[in-house]
N, CA and C atoms as a LAMMPS dump frame, in Angstrom:
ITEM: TIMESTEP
0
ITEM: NUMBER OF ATOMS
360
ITEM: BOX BOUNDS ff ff ff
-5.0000000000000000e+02 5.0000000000000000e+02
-5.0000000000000000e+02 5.0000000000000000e+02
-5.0000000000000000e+02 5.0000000000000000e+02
ITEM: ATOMS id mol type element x y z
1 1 1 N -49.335 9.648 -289.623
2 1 2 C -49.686 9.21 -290.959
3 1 3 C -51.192 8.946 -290.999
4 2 1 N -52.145 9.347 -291.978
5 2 2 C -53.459 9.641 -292.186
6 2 3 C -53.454 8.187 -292.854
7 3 1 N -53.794 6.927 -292.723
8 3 2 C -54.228 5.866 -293.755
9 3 3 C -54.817 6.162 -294.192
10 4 1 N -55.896 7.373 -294.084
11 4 2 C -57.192 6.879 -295.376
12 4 3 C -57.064 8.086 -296.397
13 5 1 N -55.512 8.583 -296.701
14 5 2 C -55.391 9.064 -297.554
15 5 3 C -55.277 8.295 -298.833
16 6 1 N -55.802 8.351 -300.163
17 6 2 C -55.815 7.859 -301.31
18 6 3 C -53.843 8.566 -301.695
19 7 1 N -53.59 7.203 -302.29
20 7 2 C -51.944 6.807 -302.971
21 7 3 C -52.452 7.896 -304.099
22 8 1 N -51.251 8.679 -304.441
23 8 2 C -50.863 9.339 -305.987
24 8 3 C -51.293 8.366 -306.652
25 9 1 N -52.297 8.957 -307.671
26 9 2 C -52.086 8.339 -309.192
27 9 3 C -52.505 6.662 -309.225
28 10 1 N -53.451 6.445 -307.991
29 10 2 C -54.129 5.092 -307.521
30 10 3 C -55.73 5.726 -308.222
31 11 1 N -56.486 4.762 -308.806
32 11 2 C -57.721 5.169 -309.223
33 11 3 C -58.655 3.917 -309.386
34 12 1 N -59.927 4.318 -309.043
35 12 2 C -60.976 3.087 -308.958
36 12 3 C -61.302 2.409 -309.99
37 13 1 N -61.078 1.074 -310.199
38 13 2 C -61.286 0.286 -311.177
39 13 3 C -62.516 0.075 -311.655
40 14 1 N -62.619 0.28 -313.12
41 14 2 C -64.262 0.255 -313.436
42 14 3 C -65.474 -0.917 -312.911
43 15 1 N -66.508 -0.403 -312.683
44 15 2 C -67.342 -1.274 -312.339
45 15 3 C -67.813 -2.131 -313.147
46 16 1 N -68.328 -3.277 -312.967
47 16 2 C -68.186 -4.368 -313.183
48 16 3 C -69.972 -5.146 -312.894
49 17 1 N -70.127 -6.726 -313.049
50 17 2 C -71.19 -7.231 -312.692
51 17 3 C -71.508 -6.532 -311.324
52 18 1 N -70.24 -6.812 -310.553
53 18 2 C -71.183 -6.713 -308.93
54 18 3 C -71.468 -5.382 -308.782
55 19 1 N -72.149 -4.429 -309.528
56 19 2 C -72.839 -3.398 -309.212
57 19 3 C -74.377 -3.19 -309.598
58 20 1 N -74.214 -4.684 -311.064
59 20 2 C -75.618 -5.076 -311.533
60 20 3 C -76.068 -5.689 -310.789
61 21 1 N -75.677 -6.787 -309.982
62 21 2 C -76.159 -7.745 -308.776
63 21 3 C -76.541 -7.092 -307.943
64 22 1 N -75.705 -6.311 -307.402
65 22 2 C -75.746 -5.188 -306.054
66 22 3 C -77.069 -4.55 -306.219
67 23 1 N -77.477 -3.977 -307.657
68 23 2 C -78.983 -3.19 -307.607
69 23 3 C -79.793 -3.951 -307.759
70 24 1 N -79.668 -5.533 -308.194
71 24 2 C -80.954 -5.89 -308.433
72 24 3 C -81.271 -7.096 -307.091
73 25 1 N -80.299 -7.367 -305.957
74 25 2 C -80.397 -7.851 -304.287
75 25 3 C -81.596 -7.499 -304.062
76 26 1 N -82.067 -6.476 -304.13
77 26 2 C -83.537 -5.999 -302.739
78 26 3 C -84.554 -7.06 -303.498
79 27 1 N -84.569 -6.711 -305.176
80 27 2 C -85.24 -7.413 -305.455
81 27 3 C -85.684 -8.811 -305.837
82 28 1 N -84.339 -9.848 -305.404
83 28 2 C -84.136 -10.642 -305.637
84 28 3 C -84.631 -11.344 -304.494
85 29 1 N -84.448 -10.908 -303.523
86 29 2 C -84.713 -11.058 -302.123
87 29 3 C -86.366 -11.02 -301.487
88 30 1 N -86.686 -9.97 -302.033
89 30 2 C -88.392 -9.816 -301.783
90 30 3 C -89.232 -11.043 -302.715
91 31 1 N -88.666 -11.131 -304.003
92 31 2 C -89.315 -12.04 -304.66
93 31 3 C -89.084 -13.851 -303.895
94 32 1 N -87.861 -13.751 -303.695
95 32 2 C -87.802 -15.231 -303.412
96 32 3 C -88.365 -14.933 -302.136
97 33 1 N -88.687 -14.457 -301.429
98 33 2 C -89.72 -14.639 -300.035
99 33 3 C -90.87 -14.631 -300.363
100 34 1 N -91.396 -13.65 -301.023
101 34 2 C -92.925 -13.876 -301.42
102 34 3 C -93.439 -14.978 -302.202
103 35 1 N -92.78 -15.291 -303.133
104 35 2 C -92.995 -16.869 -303.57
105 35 3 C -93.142 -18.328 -303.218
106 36 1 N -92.742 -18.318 -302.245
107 36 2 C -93.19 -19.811 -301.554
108 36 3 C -94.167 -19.272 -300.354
109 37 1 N -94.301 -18.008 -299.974
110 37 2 C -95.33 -17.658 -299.62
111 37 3 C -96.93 -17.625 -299.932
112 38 1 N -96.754 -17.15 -301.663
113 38 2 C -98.123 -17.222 -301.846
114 38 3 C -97.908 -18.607 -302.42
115 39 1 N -97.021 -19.267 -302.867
116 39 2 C -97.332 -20.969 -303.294
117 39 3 C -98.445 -21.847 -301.978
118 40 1 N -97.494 -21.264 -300.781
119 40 2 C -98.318 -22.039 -299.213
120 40 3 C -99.425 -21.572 -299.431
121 41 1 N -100.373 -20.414 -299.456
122 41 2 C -100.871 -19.544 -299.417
123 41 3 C -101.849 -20.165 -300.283
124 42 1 N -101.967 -20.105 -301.823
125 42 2 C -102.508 -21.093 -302.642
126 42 3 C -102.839 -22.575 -301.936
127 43 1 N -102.074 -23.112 -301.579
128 43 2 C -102.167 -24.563 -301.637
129 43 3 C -103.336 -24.651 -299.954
130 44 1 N -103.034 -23.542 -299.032
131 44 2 C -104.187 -23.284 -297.885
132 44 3 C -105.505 -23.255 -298.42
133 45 1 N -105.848 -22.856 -299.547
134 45 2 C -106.929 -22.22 -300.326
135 45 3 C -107.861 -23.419 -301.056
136 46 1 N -106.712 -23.942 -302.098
137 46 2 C -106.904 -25.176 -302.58
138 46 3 C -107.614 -26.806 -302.049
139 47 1 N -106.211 -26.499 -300.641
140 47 2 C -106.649 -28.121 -300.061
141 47 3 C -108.085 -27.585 -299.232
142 48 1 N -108.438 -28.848 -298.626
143 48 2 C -109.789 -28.774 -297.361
144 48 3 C -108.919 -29.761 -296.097
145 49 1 N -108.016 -28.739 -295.831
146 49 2 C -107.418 -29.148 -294.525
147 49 3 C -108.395 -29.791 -293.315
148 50 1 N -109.52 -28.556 -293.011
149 50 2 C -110.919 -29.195 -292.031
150 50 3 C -111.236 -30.016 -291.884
151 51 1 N -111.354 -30.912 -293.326
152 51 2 C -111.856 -31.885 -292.784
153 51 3 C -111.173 -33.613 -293.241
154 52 1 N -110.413 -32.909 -294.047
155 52 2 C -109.218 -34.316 -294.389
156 52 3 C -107.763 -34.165 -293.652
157 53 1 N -107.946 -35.386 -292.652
158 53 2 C -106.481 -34.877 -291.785
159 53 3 C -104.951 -35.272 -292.953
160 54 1 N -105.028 -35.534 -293.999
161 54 2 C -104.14 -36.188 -294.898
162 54 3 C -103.893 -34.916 -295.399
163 55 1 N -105.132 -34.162 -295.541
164 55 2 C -104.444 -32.635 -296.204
165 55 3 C -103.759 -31.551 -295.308
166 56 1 N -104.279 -31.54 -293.923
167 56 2 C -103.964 -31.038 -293.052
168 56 3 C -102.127 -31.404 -293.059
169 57 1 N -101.921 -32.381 -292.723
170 57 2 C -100.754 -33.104 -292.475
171 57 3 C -99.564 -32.098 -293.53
172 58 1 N -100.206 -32.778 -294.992
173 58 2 C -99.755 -32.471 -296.458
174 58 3 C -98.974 -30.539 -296.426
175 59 1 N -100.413 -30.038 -296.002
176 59 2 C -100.355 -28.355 -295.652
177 59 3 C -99.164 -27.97 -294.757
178 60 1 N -99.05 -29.176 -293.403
179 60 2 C -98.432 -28.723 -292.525
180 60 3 C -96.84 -28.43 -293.154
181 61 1 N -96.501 -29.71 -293.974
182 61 2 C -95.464 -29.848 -294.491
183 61 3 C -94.874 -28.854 -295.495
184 62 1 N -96.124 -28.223 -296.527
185 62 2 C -95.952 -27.835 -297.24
186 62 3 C -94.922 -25.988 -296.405
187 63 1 N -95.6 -26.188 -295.36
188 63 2 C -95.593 -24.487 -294.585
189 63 3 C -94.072 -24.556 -294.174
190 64 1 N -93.532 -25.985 -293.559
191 64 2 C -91.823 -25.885 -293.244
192 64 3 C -91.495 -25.932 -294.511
193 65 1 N -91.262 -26.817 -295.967
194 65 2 C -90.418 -26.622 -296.839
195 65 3 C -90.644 -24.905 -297.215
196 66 1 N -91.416 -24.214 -297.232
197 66 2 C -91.788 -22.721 -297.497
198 66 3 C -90.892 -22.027 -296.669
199 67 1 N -90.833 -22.091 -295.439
200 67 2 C -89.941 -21.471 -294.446
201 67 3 C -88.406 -21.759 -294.806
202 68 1 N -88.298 -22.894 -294.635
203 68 2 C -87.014 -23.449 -295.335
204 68 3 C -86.832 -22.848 -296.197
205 69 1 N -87.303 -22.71 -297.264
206 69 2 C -87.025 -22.09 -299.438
207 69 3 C -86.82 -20.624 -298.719
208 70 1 N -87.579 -19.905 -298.097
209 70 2 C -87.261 -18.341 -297.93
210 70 3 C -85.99 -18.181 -297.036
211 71 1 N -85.715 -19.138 -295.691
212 71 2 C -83.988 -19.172 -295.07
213 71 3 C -83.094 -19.273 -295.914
214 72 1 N -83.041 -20.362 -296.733
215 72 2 C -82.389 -20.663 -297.598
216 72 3 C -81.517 -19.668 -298.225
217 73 1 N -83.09 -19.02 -298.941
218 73 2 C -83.001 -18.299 -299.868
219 73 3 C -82.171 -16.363 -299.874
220 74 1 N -82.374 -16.02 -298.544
221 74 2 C -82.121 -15.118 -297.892
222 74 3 C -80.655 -15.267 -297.352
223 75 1 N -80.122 -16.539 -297.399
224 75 2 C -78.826 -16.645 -296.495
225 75 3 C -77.944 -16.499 -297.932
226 76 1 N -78.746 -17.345 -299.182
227 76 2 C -77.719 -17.034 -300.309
228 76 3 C -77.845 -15.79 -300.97
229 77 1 N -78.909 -15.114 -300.783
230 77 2 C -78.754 -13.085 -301.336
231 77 3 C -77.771 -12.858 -300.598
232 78 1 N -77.436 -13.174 -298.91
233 78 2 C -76.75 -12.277 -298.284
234 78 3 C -75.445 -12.73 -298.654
235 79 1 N -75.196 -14.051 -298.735
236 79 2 C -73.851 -14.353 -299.212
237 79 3 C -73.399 -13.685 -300.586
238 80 1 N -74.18 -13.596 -301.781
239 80 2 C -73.886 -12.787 -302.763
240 80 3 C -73.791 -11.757 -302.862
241 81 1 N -74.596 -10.915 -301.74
242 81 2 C -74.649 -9.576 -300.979
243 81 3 C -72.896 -9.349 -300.769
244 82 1 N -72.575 -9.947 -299.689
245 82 2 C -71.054 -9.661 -299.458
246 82 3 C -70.021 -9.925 -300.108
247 83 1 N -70.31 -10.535 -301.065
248 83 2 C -68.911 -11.056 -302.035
249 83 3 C -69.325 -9.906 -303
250 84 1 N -70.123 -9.446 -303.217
251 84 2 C -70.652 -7.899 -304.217
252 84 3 C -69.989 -6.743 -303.228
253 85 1 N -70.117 -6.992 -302.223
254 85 2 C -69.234 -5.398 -301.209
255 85 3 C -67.848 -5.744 -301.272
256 86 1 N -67.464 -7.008 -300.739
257 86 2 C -66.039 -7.3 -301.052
258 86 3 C -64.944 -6.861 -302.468
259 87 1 N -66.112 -7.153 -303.305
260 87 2 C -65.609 -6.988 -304.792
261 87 3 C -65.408 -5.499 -305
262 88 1 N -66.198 -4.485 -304.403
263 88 2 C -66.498 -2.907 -304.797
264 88 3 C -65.316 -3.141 -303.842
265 89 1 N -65.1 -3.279 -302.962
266 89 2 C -64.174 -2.692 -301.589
267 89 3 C -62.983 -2.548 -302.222
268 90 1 N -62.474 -4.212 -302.958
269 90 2 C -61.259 -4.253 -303.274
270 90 3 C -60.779 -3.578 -305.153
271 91 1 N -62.005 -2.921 -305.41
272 91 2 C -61.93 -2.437 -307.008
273 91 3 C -61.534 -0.92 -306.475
274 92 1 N -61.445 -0.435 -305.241
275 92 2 C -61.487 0.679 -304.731
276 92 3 C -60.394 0.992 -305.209
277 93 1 N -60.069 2.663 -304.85
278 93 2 C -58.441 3.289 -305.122
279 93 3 C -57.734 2.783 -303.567
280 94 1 N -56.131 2.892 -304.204
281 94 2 C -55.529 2.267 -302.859
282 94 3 C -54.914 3.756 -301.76
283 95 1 N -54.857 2.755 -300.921
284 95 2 C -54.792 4.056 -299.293
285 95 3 C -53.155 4.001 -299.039
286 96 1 N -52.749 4.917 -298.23
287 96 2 C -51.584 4.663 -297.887
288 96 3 C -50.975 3.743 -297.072
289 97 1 N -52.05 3.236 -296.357
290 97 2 C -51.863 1.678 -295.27
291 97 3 C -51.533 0.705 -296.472
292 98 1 N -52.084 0.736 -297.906
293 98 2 C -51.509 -0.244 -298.868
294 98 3 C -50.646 -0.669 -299.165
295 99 1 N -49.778 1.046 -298.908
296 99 2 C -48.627 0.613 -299.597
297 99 3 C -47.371 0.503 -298.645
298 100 1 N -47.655 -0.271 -297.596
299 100 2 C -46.67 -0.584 -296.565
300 100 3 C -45.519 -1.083 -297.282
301 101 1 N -44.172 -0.52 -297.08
302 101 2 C -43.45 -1.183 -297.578
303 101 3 C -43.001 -2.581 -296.348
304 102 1 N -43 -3.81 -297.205
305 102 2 C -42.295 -5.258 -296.322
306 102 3 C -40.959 -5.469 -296.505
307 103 1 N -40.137 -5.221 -295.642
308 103 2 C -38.832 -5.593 -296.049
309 103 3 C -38.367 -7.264 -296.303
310 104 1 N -37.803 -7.394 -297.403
311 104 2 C -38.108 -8.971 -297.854
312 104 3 C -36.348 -9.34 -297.691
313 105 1 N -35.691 -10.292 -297.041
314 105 2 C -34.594 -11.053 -296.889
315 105 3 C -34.819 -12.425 -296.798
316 106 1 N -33.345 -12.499 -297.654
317 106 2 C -33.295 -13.966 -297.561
318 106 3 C -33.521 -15.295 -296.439
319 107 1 N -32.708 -14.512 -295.318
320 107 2 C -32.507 -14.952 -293.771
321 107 3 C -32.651 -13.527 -293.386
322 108 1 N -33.458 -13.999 -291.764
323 108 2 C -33.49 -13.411 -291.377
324 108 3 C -32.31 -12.897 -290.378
325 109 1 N -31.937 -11.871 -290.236
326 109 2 C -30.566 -11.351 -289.487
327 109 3 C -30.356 -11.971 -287.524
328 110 1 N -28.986 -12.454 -287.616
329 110 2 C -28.954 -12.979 -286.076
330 110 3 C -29.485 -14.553 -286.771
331 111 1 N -29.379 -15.378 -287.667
332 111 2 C -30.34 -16.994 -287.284
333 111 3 C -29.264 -17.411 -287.185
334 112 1 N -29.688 -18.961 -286.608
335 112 2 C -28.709 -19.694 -286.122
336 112 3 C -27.654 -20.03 -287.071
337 113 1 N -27.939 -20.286 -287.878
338 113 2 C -27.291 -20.485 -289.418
339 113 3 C -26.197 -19.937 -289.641
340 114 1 N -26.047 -18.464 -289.212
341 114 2 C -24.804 -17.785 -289.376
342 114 3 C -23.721 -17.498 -288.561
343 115 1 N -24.606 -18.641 -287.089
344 115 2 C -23.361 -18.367 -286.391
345 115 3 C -22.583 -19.951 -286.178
346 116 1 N -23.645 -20.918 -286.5
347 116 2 C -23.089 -22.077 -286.506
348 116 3 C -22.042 -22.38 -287.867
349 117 1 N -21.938 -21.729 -288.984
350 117 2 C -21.199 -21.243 -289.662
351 117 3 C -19.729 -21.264 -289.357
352 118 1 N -19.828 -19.689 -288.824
353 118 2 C -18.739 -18.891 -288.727
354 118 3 C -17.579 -19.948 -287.257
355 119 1 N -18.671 -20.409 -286.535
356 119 2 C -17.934 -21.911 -285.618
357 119 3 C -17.005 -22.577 -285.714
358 120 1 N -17.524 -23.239 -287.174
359 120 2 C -16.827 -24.676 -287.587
360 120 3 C -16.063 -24.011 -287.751
């Protein structure tokens, strides 16, 4: 049996947001990195780190919350990233591994149940 044959008369469900999300990720992603980049970037420019250790300090700080905002920021594209593949995956047409049939009973055959039963 081939699973990755597509089921008769199974067909892909129209697309949806997560294909608008899906194209606009790269760029969602480049922007929120470059932005607290050139914010640090600015504020290097701005202060006089050299010779005021208060700005120095100020700068230093400013450079981890920046690092931080772009981790952050990158861990939640990727999380929206995969719940956007998940979503296409499962809008897909269905395979023949889908359509396993489960055989469903009440009890299962042989339980104790039916022989402590038939006992009494």
């Amino acid at each position: 049996m081939n699973w990755f044959t597509v089921l008769k008369g199974s067909q892909r469900s129209a697309s949806g947001l997560e294909w608008q999300i899906w194209r606009k990720l790269p760029l969602i992603a480049l922007l929120g990195s470059v932005l607290p980049a050139l914010l640090w970037l600015g504020l290097d420019l701005w202060l006089d780190a050299a010779s005021h250790a208060k700005d120095a300090r100020f700068l230093s700080t400013a450079g981890y919350v920046a690092v931080g905002a772009v981790v952050f920021h990158l861990t939640m594209v990727l999380t929206v990233g995969i719940g956007c593949w998940v979503v296409m995956v499962m809008k897909g047409p269905g395979y023949v591994a889908d359509a396993y049939p489960v055989p469903h009973r009440d009890r299962p055959s042989g339980s104790d149940s039916e022989t402590s039963d038939s006992s009494a």
